[in-house]
C-alpha positions as CSV (number, residue, x, y, z in Angstrom):
1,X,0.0,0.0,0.0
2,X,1.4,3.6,-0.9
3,X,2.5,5.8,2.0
4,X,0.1,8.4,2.9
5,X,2.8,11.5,3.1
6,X,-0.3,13.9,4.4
7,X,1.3,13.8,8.0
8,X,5.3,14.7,6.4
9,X,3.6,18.1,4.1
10,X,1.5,19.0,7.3
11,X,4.9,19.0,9.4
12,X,7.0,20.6,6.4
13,X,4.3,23.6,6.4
14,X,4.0,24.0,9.9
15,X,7.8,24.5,10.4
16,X,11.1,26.6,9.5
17,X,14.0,24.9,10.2
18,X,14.9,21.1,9.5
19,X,17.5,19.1,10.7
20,X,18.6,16.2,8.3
21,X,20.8,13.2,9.1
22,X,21.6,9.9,7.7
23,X,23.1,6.5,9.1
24,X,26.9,6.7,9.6
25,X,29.2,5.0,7.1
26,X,26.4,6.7,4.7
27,X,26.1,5.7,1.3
28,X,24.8,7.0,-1.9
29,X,21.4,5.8,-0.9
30,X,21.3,8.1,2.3
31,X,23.8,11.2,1.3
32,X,21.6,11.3,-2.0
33,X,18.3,11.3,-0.5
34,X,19.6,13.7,2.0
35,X,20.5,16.0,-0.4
36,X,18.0,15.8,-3.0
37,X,15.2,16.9,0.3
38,X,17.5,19.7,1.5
39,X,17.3,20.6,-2.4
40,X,13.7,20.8,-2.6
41,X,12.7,22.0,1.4
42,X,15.3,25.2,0.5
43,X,13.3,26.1,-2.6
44,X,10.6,26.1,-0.5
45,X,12.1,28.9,1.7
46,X,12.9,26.5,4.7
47,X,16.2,27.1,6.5
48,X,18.3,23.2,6.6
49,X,21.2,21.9,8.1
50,X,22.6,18.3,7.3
51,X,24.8,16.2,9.4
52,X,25.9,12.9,9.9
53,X,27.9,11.5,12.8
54,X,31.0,10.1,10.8
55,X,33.4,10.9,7.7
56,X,31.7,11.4,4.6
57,X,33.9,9.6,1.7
58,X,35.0,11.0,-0.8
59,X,33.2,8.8,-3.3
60,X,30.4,10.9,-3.2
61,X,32.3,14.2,-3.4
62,X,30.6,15.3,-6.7
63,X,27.3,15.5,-5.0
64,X,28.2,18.0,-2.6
65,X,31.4,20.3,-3.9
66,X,30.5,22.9,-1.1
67,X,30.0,20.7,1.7
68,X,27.1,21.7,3.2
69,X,26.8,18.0,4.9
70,X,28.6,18.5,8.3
71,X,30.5,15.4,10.1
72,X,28.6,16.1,13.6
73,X,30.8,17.4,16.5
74,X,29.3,16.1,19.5
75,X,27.8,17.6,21.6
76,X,25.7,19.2,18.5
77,X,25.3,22.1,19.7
78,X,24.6,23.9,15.6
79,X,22.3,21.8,15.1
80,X,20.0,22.8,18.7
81,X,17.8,25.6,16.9
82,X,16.2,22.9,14.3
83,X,12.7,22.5,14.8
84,X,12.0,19.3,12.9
85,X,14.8,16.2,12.3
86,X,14.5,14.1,9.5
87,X,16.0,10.3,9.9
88,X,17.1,9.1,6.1
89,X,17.8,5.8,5.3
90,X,17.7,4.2,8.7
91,X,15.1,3.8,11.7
92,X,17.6,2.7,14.4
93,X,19.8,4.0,17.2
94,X,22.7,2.3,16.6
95,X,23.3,3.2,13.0
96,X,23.1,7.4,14.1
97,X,26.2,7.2,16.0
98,X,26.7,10.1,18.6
99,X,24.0,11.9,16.6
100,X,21.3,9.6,18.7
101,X,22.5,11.5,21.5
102,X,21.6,14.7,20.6
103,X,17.9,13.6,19.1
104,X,17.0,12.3,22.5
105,X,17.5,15.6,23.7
106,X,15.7,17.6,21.1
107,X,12.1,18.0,22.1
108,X,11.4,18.1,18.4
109,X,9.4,16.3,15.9
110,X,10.5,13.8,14.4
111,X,10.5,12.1,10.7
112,X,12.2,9.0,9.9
113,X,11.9,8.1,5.8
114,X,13.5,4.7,5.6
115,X,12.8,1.5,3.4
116,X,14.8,-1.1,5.8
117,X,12.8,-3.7,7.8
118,X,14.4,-3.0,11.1
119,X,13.1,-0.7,12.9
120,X,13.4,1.1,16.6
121,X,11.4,3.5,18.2
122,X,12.7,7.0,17.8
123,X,9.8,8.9,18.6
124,X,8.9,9.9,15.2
125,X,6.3,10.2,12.5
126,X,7.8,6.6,10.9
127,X,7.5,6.5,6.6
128,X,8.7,3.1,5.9
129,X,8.5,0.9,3.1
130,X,10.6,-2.0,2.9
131,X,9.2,-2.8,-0.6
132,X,10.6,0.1,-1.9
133,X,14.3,-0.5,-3.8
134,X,15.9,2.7,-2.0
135,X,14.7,5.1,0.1
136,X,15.6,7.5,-2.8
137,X,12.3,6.5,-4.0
138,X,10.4,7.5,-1.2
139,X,12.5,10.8,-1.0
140,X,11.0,11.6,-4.5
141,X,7.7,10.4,-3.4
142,X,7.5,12.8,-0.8
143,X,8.8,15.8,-3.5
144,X,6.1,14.7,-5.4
145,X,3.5,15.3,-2.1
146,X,5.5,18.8,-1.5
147,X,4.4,19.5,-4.8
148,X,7.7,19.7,-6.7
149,X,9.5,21.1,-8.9
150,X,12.0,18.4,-8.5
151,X,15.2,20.9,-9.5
152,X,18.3,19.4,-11.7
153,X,20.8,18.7,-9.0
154,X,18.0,16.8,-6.4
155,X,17.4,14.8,-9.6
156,X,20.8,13.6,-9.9
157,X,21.4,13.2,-6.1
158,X,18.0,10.5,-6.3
159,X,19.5,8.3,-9.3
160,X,22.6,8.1,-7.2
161,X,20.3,6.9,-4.8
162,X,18.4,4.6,-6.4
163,X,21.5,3.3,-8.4
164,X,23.3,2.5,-5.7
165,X,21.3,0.6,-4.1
166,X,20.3,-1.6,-6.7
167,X,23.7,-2.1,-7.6
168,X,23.8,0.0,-10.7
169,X,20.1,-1.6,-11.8
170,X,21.0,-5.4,-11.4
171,X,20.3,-6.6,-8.2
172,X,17.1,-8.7,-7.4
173,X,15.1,-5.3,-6.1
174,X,15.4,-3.8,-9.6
175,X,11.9,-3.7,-10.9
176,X,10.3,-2.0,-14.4
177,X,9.1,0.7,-11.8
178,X,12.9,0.9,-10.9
179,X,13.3,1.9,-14.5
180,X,10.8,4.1,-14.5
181,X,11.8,6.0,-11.6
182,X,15.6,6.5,-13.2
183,X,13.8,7.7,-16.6
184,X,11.8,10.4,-14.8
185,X,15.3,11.1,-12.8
186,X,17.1,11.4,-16.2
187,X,14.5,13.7,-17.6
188,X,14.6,16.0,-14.5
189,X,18.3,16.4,-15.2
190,X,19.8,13.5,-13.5
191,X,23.4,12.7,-15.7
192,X,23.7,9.1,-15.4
193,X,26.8,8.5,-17.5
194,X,28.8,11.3,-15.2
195,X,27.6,9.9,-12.1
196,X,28.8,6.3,-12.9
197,X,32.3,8.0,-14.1
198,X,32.2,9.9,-10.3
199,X,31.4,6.6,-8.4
200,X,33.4,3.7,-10.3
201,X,35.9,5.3,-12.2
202,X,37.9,7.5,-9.9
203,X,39.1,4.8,-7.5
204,X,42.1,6.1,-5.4
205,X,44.8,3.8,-5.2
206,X,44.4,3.2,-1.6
207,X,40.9,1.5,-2.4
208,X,42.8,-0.8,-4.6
209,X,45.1,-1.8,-2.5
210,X,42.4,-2.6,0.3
211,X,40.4,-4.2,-2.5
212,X,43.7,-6.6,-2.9
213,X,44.0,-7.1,0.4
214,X,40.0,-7.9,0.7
215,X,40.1,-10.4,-2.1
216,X,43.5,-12.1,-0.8
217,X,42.4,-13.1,2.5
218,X,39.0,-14.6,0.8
219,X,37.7,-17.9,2.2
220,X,35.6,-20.6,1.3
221,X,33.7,-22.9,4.3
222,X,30.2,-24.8,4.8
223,X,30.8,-26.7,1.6
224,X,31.4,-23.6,-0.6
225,X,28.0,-21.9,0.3
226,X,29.3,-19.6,2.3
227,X,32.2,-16.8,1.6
228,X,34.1,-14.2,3.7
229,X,37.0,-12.0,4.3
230,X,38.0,-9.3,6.5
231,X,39.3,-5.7,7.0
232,X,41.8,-5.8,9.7
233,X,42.4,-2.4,12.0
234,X,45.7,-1.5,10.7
235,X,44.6,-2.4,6.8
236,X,43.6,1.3,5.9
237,X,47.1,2.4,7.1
238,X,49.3,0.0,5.1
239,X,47.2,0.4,2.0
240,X,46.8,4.3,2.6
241,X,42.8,3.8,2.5
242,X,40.2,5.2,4.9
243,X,37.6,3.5,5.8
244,X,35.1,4.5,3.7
245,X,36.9,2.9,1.2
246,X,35.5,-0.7,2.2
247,X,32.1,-0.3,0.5
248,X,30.5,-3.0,-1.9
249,X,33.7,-4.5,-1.3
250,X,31.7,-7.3,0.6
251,X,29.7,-8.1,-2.9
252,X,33.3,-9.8,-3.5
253,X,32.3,-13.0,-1.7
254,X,28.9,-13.2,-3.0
255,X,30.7,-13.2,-6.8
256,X,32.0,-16.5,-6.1
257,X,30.1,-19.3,-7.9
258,X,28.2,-21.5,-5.6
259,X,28.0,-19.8,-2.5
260,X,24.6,-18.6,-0.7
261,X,26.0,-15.7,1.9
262,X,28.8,-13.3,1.5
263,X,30.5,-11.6,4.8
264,X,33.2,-9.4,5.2
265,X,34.3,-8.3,8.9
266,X,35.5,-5.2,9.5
267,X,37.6,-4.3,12.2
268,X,36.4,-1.1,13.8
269,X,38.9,2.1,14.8
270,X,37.4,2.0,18.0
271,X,37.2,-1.6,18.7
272,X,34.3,-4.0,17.7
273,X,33.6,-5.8,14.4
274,X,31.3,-4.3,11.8
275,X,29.9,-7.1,9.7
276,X,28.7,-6.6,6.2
277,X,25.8,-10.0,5.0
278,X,24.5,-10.4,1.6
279,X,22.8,-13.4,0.5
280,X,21.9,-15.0,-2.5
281,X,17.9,-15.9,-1.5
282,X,17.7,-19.0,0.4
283,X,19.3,-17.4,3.6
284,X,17.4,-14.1,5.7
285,X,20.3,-11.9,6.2
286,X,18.4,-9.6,8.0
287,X,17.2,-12.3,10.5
288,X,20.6,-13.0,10.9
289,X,21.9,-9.7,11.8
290,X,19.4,-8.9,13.9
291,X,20.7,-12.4,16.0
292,X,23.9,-9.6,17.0
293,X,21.9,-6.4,17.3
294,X,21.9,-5.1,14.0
295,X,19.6,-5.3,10.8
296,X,19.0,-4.6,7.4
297,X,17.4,-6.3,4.4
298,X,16.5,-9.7,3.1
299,X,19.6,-10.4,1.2
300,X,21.7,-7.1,2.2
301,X,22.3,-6.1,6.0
302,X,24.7,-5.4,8.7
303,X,25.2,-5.5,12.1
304,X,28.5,-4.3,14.7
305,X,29.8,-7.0,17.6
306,X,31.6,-5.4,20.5
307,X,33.9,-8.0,20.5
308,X,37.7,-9.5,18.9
309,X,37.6,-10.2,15.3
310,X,38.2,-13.8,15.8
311,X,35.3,-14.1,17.6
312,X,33.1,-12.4,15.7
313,X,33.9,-14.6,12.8
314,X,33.7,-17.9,14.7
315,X,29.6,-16.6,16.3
316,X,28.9,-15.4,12.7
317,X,30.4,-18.1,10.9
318,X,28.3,-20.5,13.0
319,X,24.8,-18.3,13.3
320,X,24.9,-18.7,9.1
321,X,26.1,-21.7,8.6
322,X,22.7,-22.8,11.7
323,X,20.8,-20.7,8.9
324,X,21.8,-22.6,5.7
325,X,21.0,-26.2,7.5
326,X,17.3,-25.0,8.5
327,X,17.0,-23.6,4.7
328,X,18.3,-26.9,3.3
């Protein structure tokens, strides 16, 4: 059933100044959608800050030369005059970072616009549709509800959106509307053929080196079905990478012929193990991340472990390959 996005034009009328964030690590699916709502709540003479509560890489540069997305300082104390936050692209505490410390002090309302199945309370008016291919889509849905005009450079920020999280168009949640949607992107100024050059052919050489290093260490267990490698702490060093540079890097093990689930395990600055799951279909990723506090999609999520690396990969290895039995 299609949102009803009366409740999100009733708040954006009623208010001045909007506070938008996105889940840290953010990708082109977030940062896009972030953008492209800024975009069109400025036109309509509202006053917006952006933030997010780690680096921003570099990748996605092109979308926003002047920088007007902020890495969040904590406390936050910019960011205190905003009388409505917007949540893109996640509806859980633990993928805001330190920036879930400063919403549960605003006395604000709140929005969260997200198409991930996992979910936590965050006090907020909650648009969510887990059909939906990226929340890029919903982002332009609710343009549409504002009434438009969808401007040039909010177009192009939504195909990054919606591209990137369908893998460029070829993953399983690539549908005829998918197509449609990029179409009506194109026509409203979106530049497909730059924005590929931007994202995929301007690696730096520090990426490729952790790409090596990624693809070296791959590994092969439960009879082939499953396949995983890992990002150790001092990596982005000896490479001269940053970690940003580890996205779709984890779509490596899922390339390999045969296997059902993908991991890669990330060592985190700060201690912990972020772990990246994508499966093939028989296998709930999701399910399985939420098993360690995390969440995500059917075939794409993620969670973090506050724990060693080598025991991260020993409870993980064991949580999928429980998974891949039942499924059998």
């Amino acid at each position: 059933m299609p949102l009803d996005w009366t409740p999100f034009v009733d708040v954006v009328n009623r208010h001045q100044r909007f506070l938008l964030t996105t889940h840290v690590r953010p990708d082109g699916d977030g940062l896009g959608s972030m953008l492209a709502l800024a975009d069109t709540l400025q036109q309509r003479g509202k006053e917006v800050q952006m933030t997010v509560a780690s680096l921003l890489p570099a990748r996605y540069d092109f979308l926003d030369p002047v920088r007007r997305i902020e890495r969040l300082v904590p406390p936050g104390d910019a960011y205190r005059r905003a009388e409505v936050v917007i949540v893109l692209d996640t509806g859980t505490w633990n993928q805001l970072g330190d920036f879930g410390a400063l919403l549960r002090q605003l006395p604000v309302p709140r929005v969260v616009i997200d198409h991930h199945l996992t979910q936590d309370d965050l006090g907020a008016l909650q648009l969510v549709d887990a059909t939906a291919e990226a929340t890029g889509r919903l982002v332009f849905e609710a343009i549409t509800a504002l009434g438009g005009p969808l401007a040039p450079e909010a177009a192009h920020a939504l195909f990054v959106a919606v591209a990137m999280d369908t893998g460029w168009f070829r993953h399983s949640n690539t549908t005829p509307a998918t197509f449609a949607l990029a179409a009506r992107l194109t026509e409203a100024g979106a530049r497909p053929t730059a924005a590929y050059e931007c994202l995929f052919e301007q690696n730096t050489l520090g990426r490729l080196r952790l790409m090596g290093l990624v693809l070296e260490r791959l590994t092969l267990s439960h009879g082939g079905q499953v396949a995983y490698t890992e990002i150790r702490r001092g990596d982005y060093e000896a490479a001269g990478a940053v970690p940003q540079d580890s996205e779709d890097l984890v779509n490596y093990p899922r390339s390999i012929g045969g296997t059902e689930v993908g991991l890669l395990f990330l060592e985190q600055p700060r201690g912990g193990v972020k772990v990246s799951f994508r499966s093939r279909a028989r296998v709930d990723v999701a399910h399985l991340a939420e098993q360690f506090g995390g969440g995500g999609h059917r075939r794409a999520s993620g969670a973090i472990l506050e724990t060693s690396l080598e025991d991260a990969r020993t409870r993980v290895l064991a949580a999928v390959a429980a998974a891949l039995d039942a499924s059998a």
